[in-house]
N, CA, C and O atoms as CSV, one atom per row, in Angstrom:
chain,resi,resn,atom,element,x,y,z
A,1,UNK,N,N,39.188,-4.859,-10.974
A,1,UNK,CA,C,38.287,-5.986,-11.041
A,1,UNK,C,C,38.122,-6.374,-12.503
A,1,UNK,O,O,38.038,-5.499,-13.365
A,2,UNK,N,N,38.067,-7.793,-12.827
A,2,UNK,CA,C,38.222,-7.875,-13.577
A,2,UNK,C,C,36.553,-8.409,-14.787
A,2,UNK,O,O,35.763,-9.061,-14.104
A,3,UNK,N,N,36.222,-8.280,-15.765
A,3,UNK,CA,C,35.286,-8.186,-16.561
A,3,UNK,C,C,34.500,-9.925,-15.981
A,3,UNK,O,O,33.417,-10.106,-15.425
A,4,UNK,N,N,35.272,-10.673,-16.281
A,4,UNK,CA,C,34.143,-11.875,-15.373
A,4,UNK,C,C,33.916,-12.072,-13.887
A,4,UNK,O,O,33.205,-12.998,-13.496
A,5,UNK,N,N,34.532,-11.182,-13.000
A,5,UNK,CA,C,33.996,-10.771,-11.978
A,5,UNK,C,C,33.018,-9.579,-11.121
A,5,UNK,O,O,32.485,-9.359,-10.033
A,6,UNK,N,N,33.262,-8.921,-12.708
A,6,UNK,CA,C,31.968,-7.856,-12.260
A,6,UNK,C,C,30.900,-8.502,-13.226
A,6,UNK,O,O,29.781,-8.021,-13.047
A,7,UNK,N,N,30.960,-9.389,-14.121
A,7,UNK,CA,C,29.646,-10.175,-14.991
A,7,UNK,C,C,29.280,-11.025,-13.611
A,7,UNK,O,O,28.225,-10.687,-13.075
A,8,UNK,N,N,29.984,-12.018,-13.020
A,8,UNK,CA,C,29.907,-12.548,-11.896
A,8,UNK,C,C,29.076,-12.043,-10.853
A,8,UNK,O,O,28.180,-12.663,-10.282
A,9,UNK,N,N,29.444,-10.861,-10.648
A,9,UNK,CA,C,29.224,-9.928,-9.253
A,9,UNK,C,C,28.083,-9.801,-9.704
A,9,UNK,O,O,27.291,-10.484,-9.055
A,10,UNK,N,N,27.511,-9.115,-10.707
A,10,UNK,CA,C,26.518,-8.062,-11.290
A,10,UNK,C,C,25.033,-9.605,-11.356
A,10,UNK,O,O,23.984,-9.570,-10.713
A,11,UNK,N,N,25.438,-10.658,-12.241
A,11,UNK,CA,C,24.108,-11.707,-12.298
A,11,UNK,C,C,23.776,-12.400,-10.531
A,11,UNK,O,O,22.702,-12.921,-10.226
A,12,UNK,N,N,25.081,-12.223,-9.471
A,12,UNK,CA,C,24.689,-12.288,-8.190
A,12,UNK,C,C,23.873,-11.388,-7.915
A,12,UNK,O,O,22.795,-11.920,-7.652
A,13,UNK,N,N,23.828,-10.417,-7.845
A,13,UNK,CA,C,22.979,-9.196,-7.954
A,13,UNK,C,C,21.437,-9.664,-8.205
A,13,UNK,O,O,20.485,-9.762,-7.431
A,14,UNK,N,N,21.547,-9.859,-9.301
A,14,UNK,CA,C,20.009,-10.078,-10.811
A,14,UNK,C,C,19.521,-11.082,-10.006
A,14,UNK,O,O,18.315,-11.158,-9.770
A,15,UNK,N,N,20.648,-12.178,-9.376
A,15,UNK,CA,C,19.671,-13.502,-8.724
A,15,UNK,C,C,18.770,-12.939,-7.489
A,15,UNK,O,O,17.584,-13.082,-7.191
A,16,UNK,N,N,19.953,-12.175,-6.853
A,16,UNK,CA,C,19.201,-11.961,-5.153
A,16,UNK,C,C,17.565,-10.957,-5.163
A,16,UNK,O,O,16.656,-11.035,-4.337
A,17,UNK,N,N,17.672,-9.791,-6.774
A,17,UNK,CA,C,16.426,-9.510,-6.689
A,17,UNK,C,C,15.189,-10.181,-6.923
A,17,UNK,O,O,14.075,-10.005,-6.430
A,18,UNK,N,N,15.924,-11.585,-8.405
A,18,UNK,CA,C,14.936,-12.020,-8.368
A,18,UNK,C,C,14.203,-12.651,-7.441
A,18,UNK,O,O,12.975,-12.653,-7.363
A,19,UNK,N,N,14.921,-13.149,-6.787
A,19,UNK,CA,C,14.434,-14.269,-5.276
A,19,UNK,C,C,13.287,-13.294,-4.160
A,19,UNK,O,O,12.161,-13.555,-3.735
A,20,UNK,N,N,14.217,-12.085,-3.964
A,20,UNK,CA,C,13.011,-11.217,-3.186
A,20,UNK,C,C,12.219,-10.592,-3.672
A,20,UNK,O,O,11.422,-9.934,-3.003
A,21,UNK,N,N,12.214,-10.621,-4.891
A,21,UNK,CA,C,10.430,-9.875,-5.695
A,21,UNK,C,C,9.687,-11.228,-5.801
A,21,UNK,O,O,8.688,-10.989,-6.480
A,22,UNK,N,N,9.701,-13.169,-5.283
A,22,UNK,CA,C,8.433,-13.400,-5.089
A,22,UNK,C,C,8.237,-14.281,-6.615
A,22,UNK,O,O,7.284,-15.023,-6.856
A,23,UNK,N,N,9.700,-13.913,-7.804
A,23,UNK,CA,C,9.231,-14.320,-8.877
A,23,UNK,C,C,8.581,-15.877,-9.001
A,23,UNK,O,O,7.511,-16.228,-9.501
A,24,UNK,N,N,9.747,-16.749,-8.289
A,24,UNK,CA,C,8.990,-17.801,-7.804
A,24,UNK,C,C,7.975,-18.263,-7.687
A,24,UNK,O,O,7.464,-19.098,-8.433
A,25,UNK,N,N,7.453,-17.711,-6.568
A,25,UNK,CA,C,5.895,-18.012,-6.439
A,25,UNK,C,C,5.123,-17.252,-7.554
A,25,UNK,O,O,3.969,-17.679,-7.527
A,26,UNK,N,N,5.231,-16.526,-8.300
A,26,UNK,CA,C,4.629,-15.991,-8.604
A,26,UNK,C,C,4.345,-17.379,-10.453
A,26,UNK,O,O,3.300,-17.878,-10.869
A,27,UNK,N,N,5.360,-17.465,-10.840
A,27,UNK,CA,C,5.488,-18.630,-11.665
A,27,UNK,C,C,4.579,-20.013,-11.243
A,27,UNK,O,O,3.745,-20.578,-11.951
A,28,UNK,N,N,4.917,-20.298,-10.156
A,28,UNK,CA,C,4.056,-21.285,-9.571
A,28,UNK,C,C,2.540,-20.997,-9.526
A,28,UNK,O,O,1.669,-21.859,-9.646
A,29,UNK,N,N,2.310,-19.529,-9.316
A,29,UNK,CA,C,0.626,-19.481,-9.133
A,29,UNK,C,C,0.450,-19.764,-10.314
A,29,UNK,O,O,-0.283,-20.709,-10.606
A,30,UNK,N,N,1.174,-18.899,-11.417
A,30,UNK,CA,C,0.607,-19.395,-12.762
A,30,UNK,C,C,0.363,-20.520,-13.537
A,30,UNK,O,O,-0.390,-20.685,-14.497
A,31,UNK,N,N,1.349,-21.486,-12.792
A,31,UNK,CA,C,0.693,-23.007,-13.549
A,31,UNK,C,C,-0.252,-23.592,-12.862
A,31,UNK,O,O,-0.667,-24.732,-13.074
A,32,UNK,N,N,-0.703,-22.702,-11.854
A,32,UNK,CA,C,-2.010,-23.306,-11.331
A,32,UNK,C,C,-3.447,-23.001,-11.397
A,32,UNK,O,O,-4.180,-22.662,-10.469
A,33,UNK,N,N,-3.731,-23.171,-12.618
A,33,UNK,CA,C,-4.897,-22.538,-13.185
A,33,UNK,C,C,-6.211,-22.556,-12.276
A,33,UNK,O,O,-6.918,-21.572,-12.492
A,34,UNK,N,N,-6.625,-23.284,-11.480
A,34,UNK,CA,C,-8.006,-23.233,-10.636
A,34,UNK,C,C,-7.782,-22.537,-9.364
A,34,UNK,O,O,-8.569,-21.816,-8.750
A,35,UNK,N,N,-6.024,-23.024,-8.936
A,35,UNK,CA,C,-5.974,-21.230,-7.711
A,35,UNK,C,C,-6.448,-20.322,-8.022
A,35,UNK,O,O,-7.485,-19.871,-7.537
A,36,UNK,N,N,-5.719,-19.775,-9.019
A,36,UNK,CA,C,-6.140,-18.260,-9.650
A,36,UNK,C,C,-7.338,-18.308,-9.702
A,36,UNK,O,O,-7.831,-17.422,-9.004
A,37,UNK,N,N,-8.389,-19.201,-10.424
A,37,UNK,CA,C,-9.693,-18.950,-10.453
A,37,UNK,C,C,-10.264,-18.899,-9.038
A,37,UNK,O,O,-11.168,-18.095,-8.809
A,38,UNK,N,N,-9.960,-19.425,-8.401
A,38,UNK,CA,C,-10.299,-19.563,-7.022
A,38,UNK,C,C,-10.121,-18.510,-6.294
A,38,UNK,O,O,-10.975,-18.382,-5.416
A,39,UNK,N,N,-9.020,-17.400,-6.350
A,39,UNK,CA,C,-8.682,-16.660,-5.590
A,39,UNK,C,C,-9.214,-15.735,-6.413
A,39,UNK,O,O,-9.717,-14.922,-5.637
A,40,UNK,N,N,-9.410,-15.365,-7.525
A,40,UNK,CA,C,-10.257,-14.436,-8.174
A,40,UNK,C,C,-11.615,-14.617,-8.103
A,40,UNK,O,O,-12.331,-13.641,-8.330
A,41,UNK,N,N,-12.056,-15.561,-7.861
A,41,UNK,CA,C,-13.874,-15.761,-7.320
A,41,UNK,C,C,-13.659,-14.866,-5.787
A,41,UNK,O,O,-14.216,-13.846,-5.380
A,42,UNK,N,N,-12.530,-15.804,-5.132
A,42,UNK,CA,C,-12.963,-15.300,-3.542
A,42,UNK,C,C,-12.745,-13.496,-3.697
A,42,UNK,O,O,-13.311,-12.771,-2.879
A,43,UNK,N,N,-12.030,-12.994,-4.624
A,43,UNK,CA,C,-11.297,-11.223,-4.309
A,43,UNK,C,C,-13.033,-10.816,-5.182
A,43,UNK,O,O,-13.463,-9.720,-4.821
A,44,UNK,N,N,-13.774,-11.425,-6.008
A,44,UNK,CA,C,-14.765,-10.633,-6.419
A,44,UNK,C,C,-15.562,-11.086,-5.794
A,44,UNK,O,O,-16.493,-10.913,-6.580
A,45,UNK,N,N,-16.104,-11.675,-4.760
A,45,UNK,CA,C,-17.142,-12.191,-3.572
A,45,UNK,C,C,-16.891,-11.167,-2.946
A,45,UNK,O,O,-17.876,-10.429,-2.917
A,46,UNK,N,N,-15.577,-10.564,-2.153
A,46,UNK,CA,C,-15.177,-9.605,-1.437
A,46,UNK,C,C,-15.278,-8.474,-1.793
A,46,UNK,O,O,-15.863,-7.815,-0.934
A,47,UNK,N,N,-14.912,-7.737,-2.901
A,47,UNK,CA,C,-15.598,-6.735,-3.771
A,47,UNK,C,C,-16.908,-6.792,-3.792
A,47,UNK,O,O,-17.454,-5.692,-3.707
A,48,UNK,N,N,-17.416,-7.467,-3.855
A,48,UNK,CA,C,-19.018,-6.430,-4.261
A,48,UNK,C,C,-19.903,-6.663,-2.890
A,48,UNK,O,O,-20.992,-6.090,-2.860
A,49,UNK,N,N,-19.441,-7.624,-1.521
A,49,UNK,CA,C,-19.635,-7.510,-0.543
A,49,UNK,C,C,-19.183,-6.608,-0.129
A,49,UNK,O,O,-20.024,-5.961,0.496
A,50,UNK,N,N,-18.064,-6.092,-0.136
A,50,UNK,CA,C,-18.076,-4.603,0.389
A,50,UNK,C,C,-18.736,-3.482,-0.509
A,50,UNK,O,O,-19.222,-2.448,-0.050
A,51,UNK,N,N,-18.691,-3.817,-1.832
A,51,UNK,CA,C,-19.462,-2.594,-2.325
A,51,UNK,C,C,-20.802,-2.424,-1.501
A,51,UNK,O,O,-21.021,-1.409,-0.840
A,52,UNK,N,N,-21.898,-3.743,-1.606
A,52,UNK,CA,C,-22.964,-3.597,-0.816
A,52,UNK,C,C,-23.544,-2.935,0.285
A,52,UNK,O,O,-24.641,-2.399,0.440
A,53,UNK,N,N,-22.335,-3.126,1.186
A,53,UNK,CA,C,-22.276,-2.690,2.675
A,53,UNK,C,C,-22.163,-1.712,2.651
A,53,UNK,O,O,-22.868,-0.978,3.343
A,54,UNK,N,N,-21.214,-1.253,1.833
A,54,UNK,CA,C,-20.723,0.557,1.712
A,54,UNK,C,C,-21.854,1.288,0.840
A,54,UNK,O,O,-21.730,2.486,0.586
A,55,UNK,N,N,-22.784,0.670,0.457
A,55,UNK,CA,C,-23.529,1.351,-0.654
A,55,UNK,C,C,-24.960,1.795,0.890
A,55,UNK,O,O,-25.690,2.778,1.013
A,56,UNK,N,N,-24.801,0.553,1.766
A,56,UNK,CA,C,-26.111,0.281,2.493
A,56,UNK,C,C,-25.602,1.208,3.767
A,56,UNK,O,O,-26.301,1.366,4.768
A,57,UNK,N,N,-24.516,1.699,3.626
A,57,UNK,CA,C,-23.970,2.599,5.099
A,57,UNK,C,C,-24.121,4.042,4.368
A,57,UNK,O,O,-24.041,4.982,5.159
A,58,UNK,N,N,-24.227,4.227,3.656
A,58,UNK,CA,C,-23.880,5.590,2.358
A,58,UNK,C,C,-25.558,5.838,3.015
A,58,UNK,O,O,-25.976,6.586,3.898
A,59,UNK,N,N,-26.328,4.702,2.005
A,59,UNK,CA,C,-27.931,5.514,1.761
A,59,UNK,C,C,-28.878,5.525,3.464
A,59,UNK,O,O,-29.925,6.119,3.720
A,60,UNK,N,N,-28.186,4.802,4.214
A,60,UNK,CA,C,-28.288,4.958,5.650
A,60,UNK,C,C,-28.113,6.069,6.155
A,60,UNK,O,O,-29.164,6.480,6.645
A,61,UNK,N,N,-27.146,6.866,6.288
A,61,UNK,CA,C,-26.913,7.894,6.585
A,61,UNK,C,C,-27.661,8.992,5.765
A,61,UNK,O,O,-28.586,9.714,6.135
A,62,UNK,N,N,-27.048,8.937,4.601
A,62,UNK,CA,C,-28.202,9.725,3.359
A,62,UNK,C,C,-29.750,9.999,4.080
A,62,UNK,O,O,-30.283,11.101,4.211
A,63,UNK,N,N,-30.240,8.828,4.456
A,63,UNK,CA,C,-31.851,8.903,5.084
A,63,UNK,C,C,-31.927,9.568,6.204
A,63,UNK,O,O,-32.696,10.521,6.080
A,64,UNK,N,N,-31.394,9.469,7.401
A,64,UNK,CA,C,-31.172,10.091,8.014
A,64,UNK,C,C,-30.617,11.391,8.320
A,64,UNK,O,O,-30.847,11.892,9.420
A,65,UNK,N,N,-29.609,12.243,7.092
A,65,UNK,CA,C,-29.800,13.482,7.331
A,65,UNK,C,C,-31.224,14.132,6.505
A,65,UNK,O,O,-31.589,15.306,6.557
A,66,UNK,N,N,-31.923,12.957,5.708
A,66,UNK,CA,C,-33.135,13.743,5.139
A,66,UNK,C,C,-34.113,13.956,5.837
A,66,UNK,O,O,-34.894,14.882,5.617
A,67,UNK,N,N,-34.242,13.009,6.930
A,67,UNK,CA,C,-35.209,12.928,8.237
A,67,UNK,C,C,-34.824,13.753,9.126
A,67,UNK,O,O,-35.735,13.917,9.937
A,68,UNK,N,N,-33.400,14.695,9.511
A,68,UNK,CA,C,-33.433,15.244,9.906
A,68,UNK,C,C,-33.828,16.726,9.301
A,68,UNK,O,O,-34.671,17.429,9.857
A,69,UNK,N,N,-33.084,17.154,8.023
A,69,UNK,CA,C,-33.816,18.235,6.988
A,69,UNK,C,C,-35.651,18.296,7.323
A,69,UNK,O,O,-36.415,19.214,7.618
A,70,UNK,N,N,-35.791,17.086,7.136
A,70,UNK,CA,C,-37.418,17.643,7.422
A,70,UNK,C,C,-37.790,17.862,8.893
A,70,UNK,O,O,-38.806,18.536,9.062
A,71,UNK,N,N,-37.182,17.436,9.948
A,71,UNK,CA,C,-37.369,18.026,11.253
A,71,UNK,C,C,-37.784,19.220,11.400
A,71,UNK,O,O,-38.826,19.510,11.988
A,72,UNK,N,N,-36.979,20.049,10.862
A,72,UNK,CA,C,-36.977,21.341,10.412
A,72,UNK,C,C,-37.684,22.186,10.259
A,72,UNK,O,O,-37.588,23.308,10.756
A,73,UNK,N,N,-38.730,21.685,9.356
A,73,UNK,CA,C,-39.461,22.345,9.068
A,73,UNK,C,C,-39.212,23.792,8.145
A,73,UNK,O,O,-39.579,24.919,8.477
A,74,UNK,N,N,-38.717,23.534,7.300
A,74,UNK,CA,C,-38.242,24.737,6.105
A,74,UNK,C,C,-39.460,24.641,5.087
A,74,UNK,O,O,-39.896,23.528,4.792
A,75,UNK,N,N,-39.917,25.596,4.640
A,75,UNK,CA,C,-41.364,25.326,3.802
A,75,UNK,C,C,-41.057,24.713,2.839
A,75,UNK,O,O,-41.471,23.554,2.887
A,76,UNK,N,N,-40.349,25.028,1.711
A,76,UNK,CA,C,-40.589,24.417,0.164
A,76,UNK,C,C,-39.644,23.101,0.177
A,76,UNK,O,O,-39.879,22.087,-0.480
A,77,UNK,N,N,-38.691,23.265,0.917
A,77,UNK,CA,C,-37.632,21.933,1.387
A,77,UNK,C,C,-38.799,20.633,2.105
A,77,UNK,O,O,-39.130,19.486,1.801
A,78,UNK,N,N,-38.930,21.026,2.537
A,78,UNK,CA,C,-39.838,19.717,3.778
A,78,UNK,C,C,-40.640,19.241,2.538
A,78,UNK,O,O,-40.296,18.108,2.203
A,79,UNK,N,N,-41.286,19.601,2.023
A,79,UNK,CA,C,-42.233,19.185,1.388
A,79,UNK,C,C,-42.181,18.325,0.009
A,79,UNK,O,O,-43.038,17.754,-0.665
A,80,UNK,N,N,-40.174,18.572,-0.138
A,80,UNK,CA,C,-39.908,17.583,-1.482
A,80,UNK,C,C,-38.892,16.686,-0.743
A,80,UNK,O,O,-38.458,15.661,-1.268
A,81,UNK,N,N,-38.533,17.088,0.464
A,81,UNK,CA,C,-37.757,15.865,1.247
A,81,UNK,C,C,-39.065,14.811,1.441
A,81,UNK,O,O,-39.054,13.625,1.110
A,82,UNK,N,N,-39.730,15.237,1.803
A,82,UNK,CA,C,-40.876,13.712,2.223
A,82,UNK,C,C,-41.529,13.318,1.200
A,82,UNK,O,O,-42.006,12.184,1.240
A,83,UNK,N,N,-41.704,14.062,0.137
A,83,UNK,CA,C,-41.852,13.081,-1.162
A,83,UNK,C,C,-40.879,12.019,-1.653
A,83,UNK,O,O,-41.172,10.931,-2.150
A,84,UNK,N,N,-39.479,12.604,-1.393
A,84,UNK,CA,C,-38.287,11.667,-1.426
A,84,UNK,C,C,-38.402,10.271,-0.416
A,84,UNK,O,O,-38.668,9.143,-0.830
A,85,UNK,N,N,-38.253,10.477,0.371
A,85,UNK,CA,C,-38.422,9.445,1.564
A,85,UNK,C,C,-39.472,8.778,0.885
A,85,UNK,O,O,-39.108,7.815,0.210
A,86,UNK,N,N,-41.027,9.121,0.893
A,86,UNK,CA,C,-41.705,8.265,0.646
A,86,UNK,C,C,-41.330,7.338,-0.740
A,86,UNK,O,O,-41.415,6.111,-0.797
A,87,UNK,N,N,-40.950,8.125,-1.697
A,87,UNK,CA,C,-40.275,7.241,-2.558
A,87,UNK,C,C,-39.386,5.739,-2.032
A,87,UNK,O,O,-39.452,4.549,-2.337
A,88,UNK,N,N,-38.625,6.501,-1.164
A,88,UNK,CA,C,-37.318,5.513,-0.638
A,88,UNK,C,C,-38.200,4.195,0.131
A,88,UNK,O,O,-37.998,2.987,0.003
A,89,UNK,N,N,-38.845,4.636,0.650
A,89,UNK,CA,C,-39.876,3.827,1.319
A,89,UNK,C,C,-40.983,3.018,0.553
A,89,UNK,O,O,-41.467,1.927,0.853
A,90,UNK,N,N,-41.280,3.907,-0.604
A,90,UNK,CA,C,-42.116,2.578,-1.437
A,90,UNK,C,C,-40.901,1.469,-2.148
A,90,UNK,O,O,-41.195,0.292,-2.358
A,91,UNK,N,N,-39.874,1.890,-2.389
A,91,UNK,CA,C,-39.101,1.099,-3.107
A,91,UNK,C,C,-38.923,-0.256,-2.453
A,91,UNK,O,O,-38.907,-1.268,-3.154
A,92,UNK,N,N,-38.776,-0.320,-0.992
A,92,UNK,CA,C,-38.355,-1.400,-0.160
A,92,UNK,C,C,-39.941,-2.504,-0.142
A,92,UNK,O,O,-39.953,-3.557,0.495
């Protein structure tokens, strides 16, 4: 084979990856300056909405195994779990 057919062969190659890694579009998002802003507002709306939720399912549960701890009735435990709670409870 000869040297301009494996230069040949080899930039066929270079084209077909570039085409399936997307470079394309990916050039195009970039001259579009208010997509990007746009799609980076909507991905950090979504971020910290899920942080929220996950923060509010966390201290949910959290409360509830403390309400169960004090079920219990363990002496020196019970008595700084429901100081806790009441905390949690004045906060709201």
């Amino acid at each position: 084979m000869s040297d301009e057919k494996r230069a040949t062969t080899e930039l066929e190659k270079l084209a077909t990856r570039l085409e399936n890694c997307g470079l394309e579009e990916y050039i195009k998002l970039s001259q579009r300056t208010w997509k990007i802003l746009w799609l980076n507002f909507l991905s950090g709306v979504a971020r910290g909405l899920g942080f929220t939720v996950g923060t509010a399912i966390v201290l949910a549960i959290a409360y509830k195994v403390l309400k169960q701890l004090i079920s219990m009735n363990i002496p020196y435990l019970t008595e700084v779990l429901k100081d806790v709670v009441e905390l949690i409870k004045n906060v709201q």
